[in-house]
N, C-alpha and C positions, 0 to 999 in steps of 0.2 A: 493501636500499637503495631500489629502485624502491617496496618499499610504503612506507616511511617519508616520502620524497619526494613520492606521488602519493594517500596515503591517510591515512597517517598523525603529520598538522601539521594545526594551528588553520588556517592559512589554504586548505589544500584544504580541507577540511571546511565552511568557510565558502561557499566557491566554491559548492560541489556543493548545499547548502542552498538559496545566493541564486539558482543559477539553477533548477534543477529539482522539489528535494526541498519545498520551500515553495513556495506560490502570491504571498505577500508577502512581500517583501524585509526588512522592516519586523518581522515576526516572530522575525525572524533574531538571537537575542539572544547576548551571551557566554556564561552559563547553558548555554545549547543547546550552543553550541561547545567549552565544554568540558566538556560531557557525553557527548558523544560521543569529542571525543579522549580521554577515560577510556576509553571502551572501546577502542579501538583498542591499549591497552597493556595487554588483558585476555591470559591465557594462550589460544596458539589462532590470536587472533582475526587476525593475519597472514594467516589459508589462507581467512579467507571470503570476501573480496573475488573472490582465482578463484575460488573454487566458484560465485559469483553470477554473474559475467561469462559464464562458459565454459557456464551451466547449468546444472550438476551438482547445482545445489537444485529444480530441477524435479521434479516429480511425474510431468510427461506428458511427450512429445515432440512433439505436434503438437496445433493448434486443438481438430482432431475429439476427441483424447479428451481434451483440457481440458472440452469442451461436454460430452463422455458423464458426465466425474464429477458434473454438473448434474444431469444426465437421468436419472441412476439414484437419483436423490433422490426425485424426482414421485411427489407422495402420499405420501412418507416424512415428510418433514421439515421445518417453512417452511424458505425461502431469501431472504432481502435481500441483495442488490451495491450497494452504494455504490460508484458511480463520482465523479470529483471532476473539477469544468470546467476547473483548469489544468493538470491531467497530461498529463508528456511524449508525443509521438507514439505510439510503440508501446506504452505501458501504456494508453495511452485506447484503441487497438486492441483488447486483451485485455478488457478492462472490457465497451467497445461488443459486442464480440462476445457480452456475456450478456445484453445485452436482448432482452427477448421469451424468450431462449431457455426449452427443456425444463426445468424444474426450479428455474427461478426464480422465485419469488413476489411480488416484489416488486423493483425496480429505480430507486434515487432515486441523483440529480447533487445532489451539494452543493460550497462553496464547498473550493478545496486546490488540490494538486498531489498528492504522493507518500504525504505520511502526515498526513491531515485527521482523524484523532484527537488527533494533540499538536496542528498547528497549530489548528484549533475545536475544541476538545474539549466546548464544550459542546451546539456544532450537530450534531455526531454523535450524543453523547449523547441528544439529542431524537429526531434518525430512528429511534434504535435503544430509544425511548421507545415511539416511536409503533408501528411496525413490532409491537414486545412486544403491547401495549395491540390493536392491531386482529387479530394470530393469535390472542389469546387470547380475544379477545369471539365468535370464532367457534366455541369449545370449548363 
């Protein structure tokens, strides 16, 4: 009942879109809304809202070895973080936390909130154009 009510309807979904998961409201199409309430009626997809809330999809447990899986990259691997200027508080915390850090090679802000791939899919596409283009000129 509860996920049905708070997760699973066109108008949560909407909600959750207009205010945080988008940077523009405007973006926010029918399409989107119900593309997503499809999957909410995937088999499963009931259990992942707790597993996200609660954690349980984490990898790490604290800041410091969020930054170590960084740091054990250095000299491995390039790394780009696309951070995005209208993410919620605490994912812009996680974000900010990797500039400069160990193992990051690269670190650009572009235009979003939550997921600036669907909303600019083609300004992503270009960071991750150029990013390509200047590791590779260094080969």
């Amino acid at each position: 009942m509860m996920y049905n009510m708070l997760v699973s309807n066109e108008k949560s979904i909407e909600s959750q879109y207009k205010s945080h998961v988008y940077a523009d409201q405007t973006n926010v199409t029918d399409a989107i809304i119900q593309s997503r309430y499809e999957l909410t009626k995937q088999k499963g997809s009931r259990y992942v809202p707790a597993a996200f809330l609660t954690g349980l999809l984490d990898p790490v447990s604290s800041r410091e070895e969020f930054l170590q899986l960084f740091a054990d990259l250095e000299g491995k691997l390039p790394v780009m973080v696309m951070s995005t200027k209208g993410a919620p508080k605490r994912s812009k915390a996680e974000m900010e936390a990797l500039r400069g850090a160990k193992g990051v090679s690269k670190f650009v802000e572009v235009e979003g909130a939550l997921l600036p791939q669907e909303e600019y899919p083609s300004l992503v596409a270009q960071e991750l154009y150029n990013f390509l283009q200047e590791t590779f000129a260094k080969c």
